[in-house]
N, C-alpha and C positions, 0 to 999 in steps of 0.2 A: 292112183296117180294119173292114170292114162284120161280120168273124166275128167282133167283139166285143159285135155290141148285135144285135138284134130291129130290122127297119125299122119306124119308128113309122107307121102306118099309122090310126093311132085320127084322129077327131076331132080339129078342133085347137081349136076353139069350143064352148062347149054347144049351141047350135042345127045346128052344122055336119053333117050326116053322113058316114057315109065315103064316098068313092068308087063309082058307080051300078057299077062291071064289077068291083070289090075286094069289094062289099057283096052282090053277085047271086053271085060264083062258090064256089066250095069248094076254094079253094086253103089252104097252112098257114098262110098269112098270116093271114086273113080269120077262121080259126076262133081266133087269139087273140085276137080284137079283143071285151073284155069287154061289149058292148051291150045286153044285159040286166041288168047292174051296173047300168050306166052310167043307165040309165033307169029305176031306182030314186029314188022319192021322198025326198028329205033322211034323215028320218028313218028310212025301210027300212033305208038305205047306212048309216045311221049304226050301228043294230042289228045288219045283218052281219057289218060291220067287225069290232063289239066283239065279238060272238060269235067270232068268228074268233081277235080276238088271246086271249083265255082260254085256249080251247082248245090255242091255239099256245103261252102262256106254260103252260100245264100238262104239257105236251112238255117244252117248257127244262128246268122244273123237275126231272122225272124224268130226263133224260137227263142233267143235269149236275150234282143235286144228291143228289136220290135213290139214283140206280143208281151213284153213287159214295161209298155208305155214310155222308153226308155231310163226306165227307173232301178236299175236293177235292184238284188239283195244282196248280192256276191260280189266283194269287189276284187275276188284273187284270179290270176292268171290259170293253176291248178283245175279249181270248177265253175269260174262264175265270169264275170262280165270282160274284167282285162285276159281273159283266154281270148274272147270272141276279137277284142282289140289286136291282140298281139298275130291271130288268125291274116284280119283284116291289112295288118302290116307287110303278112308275107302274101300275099295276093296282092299288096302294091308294088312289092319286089318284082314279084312272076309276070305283072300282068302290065304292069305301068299306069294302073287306071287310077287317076285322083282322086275317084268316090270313093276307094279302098283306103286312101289316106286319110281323107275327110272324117271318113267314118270312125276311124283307128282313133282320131285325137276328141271326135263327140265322145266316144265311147270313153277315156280315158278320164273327161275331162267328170263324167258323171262316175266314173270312181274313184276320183279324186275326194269329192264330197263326200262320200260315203266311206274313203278308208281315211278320214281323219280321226275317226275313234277309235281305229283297229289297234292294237297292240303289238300286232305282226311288224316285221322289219324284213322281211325276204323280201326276193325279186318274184317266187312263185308265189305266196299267201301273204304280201305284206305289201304295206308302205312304199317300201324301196320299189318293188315292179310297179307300181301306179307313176310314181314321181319318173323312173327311168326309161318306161316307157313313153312317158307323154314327152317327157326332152329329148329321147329319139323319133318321135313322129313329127315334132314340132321343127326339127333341123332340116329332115327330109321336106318340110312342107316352106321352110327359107323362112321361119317364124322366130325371130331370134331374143323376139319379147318373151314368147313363149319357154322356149329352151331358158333363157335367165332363169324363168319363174318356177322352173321346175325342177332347175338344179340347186333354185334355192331351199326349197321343200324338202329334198334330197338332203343338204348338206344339214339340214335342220332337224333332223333324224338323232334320235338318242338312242344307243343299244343300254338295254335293262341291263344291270350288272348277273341278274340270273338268266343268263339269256343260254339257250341250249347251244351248240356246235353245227349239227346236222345244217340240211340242205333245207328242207321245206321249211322252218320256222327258227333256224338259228344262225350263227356269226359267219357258216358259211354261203347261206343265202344272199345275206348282207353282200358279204364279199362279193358274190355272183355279180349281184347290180352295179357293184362299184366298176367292173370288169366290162361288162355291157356298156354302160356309159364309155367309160375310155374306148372303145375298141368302134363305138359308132360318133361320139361326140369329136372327141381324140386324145390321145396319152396326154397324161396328167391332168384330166378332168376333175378326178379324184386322185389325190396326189400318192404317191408309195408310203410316204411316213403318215397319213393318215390312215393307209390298207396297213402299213405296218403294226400298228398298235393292234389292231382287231386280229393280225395275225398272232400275234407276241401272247397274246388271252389263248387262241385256238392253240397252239402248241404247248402252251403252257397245264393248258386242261388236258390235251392228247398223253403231254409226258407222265403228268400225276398220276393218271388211271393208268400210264402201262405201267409202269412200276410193280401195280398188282397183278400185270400180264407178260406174255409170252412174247406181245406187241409192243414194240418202242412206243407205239402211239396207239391209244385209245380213249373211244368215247362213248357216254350215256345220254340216251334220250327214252324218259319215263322208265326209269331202273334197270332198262334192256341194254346190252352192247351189243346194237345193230353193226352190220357189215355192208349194208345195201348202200343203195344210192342214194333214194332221198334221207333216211334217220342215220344212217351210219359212215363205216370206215370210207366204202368207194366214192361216195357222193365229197366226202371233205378231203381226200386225197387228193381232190377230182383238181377240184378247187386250190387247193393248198399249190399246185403243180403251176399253175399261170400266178404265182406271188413269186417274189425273188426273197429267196429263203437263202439263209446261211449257209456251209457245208456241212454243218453238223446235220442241220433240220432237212437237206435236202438225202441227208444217210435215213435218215428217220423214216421221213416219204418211202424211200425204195422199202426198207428192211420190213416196214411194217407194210405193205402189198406182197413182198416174198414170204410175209408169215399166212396171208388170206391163202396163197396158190397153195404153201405147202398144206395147208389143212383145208385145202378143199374138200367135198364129198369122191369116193372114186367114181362116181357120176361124172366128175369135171363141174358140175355144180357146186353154186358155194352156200353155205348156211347164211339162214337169214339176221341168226344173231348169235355171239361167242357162246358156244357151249349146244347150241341145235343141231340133234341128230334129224330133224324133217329136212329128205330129200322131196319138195316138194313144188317148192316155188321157184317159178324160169320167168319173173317179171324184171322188168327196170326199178325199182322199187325194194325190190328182193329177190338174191340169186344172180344169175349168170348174166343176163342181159347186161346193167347195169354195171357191173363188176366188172365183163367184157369193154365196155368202151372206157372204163378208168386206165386197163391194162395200156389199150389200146395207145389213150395219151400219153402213158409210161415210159411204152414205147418208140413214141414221136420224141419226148419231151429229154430223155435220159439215152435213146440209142442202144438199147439194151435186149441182145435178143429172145433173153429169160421172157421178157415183156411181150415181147411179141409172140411168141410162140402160145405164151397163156392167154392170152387175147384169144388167139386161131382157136386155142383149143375149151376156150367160152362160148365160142362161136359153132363150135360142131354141137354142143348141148345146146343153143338159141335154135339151132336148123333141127334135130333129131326133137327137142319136147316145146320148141316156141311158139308152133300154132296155137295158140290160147282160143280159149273160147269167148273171148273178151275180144274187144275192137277199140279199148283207148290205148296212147303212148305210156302209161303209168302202168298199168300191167294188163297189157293187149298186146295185139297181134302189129299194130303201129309203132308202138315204142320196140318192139324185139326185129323190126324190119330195119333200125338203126346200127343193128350191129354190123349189119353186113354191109351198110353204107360205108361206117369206118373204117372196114374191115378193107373194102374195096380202094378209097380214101388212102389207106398205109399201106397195102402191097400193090394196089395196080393189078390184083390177078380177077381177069373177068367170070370167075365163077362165082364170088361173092356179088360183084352187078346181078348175074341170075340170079342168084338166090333171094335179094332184095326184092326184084322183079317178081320172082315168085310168089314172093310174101304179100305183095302190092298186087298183086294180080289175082290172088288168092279171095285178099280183101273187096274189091271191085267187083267182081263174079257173085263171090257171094253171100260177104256181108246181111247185109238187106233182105235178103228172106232168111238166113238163118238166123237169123234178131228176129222175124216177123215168127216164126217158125219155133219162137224159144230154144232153138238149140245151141243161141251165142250169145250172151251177157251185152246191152247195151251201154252198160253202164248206171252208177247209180243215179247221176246226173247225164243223161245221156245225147246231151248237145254241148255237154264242155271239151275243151282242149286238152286234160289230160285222161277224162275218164270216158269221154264219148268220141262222137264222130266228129268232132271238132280238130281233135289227134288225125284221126285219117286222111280231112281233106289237107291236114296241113303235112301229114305224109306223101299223099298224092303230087302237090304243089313240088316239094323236095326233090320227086322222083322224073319233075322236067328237067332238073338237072344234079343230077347223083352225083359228079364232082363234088358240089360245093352243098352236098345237104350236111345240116348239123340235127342233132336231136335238140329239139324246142328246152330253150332252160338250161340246157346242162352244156352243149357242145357251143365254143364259140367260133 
């Protein structure tokens, strides 16, 4: 198990320091432990950071936008071209520079072309993230021909009647972009009795499958009943929780996340799908990370301290095994630095800020040669948004202002 993450060895407090015989010696341990970050004035780290993600968003750009005569192959937000867009979007937030916008809606507009064959309907691999991002770049940029045109694309969208649930390729996706839109365009973009019908199918399919479960609500994607974020339970609960749901469906919500905690691993880890004894996986994707920030909105969303307390204690498994040897937000060291963001986000307790910081700090030190060095997984696409350093600068970017960071795709 342990060949999958880095022993955390950092601080686990701001004041704490490491280990007097960890902190004296020169073992390999010891020389990742980023403590000169770490001991960076707010605003130094903050300046870093941002210089970092630039720099790293100017890499993306070239290596997936550029140096592919801007033609890409990939038109999803996940590995391919609207990652680099959706990149280029938050470095217009952070930065205010118009080139970042420009760019976002070039990029957008050549996947557009290219996802008119796609069969996907998501906001991360589909339709929907090209059409909703180009009408949110298009608003920012006071282009309101463009926004028309894009919301028409959008509303032109047909869900397959086999369409899966999950997040990366099914009805909760959909729903995703519909949410995006509203929440950047504005409420009732996409109206509630059109989310409602797409809802009415999702719990409808949730209630059939538990029937044969323990879980009010469950769901299949490729014969498996995932629990994660993108294929399964957290990722559509995720979702399900910003819809205005009935009282029955909103008992539903609760009872079937009270059934994930109750059979969590005594890890505090959660399986990656009903019925997996592998304690193994600590990604967004699968396991605790991901599962942690479902809780986490549970908690916003219902006031519930069951909620919160599973959250915290998702979050001690993301700190104790989530240095991954990976460096994207899908299951890397970037997407498991989110935990502690919302963590920080819901309680206000500034050791979860450290602990982000640490993560972030971790990543920045040492990324870059232990990728050079093969002892940290680049990715398999490893200049996208969720499997490369596409994730990181857009971590980096977040971490100038940790209030208001969300995890890319999932947090709105």
């Amino acid at each position: 198990m342990a060949d999958r993450f880095f022993p955390n060895q950092m601080p686990r407090f701001p004041a704490e320091a490491p280990p007097d015989e960890l902190a004296s010696s020169h073992s390999y341990s010891a020389t990742l432990i980023p403590t000169e970050l770490l001991s960076l004035p707010d605003a130094a780290l903050s300046d870093r950071l941002r210089q970092a993600a630039l720099n790293l968003k100017e890499t993306v750009v070239r290596e997936t936008w550029t140096l592919s005569g801007r033609h890409p192959q990939d038109n999803t937000l996940y590995t391919g071209a609207l990652g680099t867009a959706f990149l280029a979007l938050k470095s217009f937030f952070v930065s205010k520079n118009e080139n970042d916008l420009k760019l976002c809606s070039e990029i957008v507009t050549a996947c557009e072309s290219l996802s008119k064959t796609s069969r996907h309907v998501t906001f991360i691999c589909g339709r929907a993230g090209v059409c909703a991002l180009g009408a949110v770049a298009a608003k920012f940029a006071n282009d309101g021909r463009l926004v028309d045109h894009y919301l028409a694309k959008f509303k032109d969208i047909k869900l397959p009647s086999d369409l899966p649930n999950e997040l990366l390729y099914g009805r909760a996706g959909f729903l995703w972009a519909c949410l995006f839109l509203n929440k950047h365009i504005g409420q009732n973009t996409i109206s509630n009795n059109f989310m409602r019908s797409v809802v009415d199918e999702v719990i409808e399919a949730g209630r059939t499958l538990g029937e044969k479960s323990k879980s009010p609500l469950m769901y299949e994607w490729h014969g498996k009943k995932y629990w994660g974020a993108a294929h399964g339970l957290a990722g559509i609960m995720h979702v399900l929780m910003d819809m205005e749901l009935k009282p029955d469906e909103v008992e539903d919500v609760k009872n079937t996340l009270r059934y994930m905690i109750k059979n969590r691993f005594p890890s505090g880890n959660y399986p990656s799908s009903e019925g997996s004894e592998s304690d193994r996986l600590v990604h967004w994707c699968h396991g605790a990370p991901g599962v942690a920030l479902t809780l986490g909105k549970a908690a916003e969303v219902f006031g519930d301290d069951e909620f919160l307390q599973a959250a915290i204690d998702a979050g001690e498994v993301v700190w104790n095994r989530g240095l991954l040897k990976r460096v994207g937000i899908c299951h890397g060291i970037s997407g498991n630095t989110y935990v502690f963001l919302s963590l920080y986000r819901l309680t206000g307790d500034l050791m979860y800020l450290h602990r982000a910081k640490a993560f972030a700090c971790f990543l920045h030190q040492n990324a870059e040669k232990l990728i050079s060095e093969g002892k940290m997984h680049s990715g398999d696409r490893p200049y996208s948004l969720f499997e490369g350093i596409g994730g990181m600068a857009y971590l980096f970017f977040d971490m100038v202002e940790p209030n208001a960071a969300k995890f890319p795709s999932y947090e709105l």
